[in-house]
C-alpha positions as CSV (number, residue, x, y, z in Angstrom):
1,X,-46.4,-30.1,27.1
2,X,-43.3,-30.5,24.7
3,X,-42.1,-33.5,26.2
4,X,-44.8,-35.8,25.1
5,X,-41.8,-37.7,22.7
6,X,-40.0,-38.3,25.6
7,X,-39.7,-41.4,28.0
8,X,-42.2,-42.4,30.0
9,X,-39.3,-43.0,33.1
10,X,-38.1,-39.1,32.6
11,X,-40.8,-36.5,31.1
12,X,-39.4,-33.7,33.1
13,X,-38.5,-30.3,31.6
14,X,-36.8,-28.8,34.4
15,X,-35.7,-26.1,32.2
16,X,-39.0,-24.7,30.5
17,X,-37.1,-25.0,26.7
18,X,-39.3,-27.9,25.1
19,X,-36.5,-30.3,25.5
20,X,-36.9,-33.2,28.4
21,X,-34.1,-33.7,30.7
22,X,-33.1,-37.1,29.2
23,X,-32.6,-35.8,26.1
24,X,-31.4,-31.8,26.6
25,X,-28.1,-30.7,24.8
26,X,-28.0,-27.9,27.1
27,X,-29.6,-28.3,30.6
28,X,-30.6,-25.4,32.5
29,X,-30.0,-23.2,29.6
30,X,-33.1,-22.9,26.3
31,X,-31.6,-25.6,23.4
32,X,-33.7,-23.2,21.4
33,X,-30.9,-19.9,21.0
34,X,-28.5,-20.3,19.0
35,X,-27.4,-16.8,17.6
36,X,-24.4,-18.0,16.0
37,X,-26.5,-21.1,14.0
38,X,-24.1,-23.9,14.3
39,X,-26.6,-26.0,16.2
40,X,-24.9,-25.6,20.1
41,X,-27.1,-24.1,22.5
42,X,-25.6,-20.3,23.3
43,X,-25.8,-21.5,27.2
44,X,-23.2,-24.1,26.0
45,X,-21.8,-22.7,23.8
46,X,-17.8,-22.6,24.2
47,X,-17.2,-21.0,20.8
48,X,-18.7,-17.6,19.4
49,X,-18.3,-18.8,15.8
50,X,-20.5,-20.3,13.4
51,X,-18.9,-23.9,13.7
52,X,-20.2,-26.4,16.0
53,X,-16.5,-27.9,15.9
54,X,-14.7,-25.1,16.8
55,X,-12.3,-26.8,19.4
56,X,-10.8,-29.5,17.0
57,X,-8.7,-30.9,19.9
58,X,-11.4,-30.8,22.3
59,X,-9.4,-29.0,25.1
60,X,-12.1,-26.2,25.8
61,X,-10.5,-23.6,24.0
62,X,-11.9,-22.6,20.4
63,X,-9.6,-22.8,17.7
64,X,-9.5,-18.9,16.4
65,X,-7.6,-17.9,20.3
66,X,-6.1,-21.8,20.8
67,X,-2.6,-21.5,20.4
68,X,-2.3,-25.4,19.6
69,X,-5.4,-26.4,17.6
């Protein structure tokens, strides 16, 4: 059922994306899309570029529109 490598204590997929709970990047939201490819989850995703890292100092605002990277 896709969560077969998943705990025995939590093999829920509340989600429907292939990823159990305990171990989802990106719950409520498919881990599977990711238009821009850099490996975040678009449901999560706070930055429209191509890097993962894109908020250097972690303040919820991408670096290409943060005024203090």
């Amino acid at each position: 059922d896709g969560c077969d490598a998943c705990p025995a204590d939590n093999p829920d997929d509340s989600d429907a994306d292939g990823v159990c709970d305990s171990v989802d990047a990106c719950p409520g939201f498919d881990d599977n899309v990711d238009a821009d490819g850099d490996g975040v989850a678009d449901g999560c995703d706070l930055c429209d570029g191509d890097d993962a890292s894109g908020d250097t100092d972690g303040d919820g605002i991408c670096d290409d529109i943060d005024p203090t990277p």
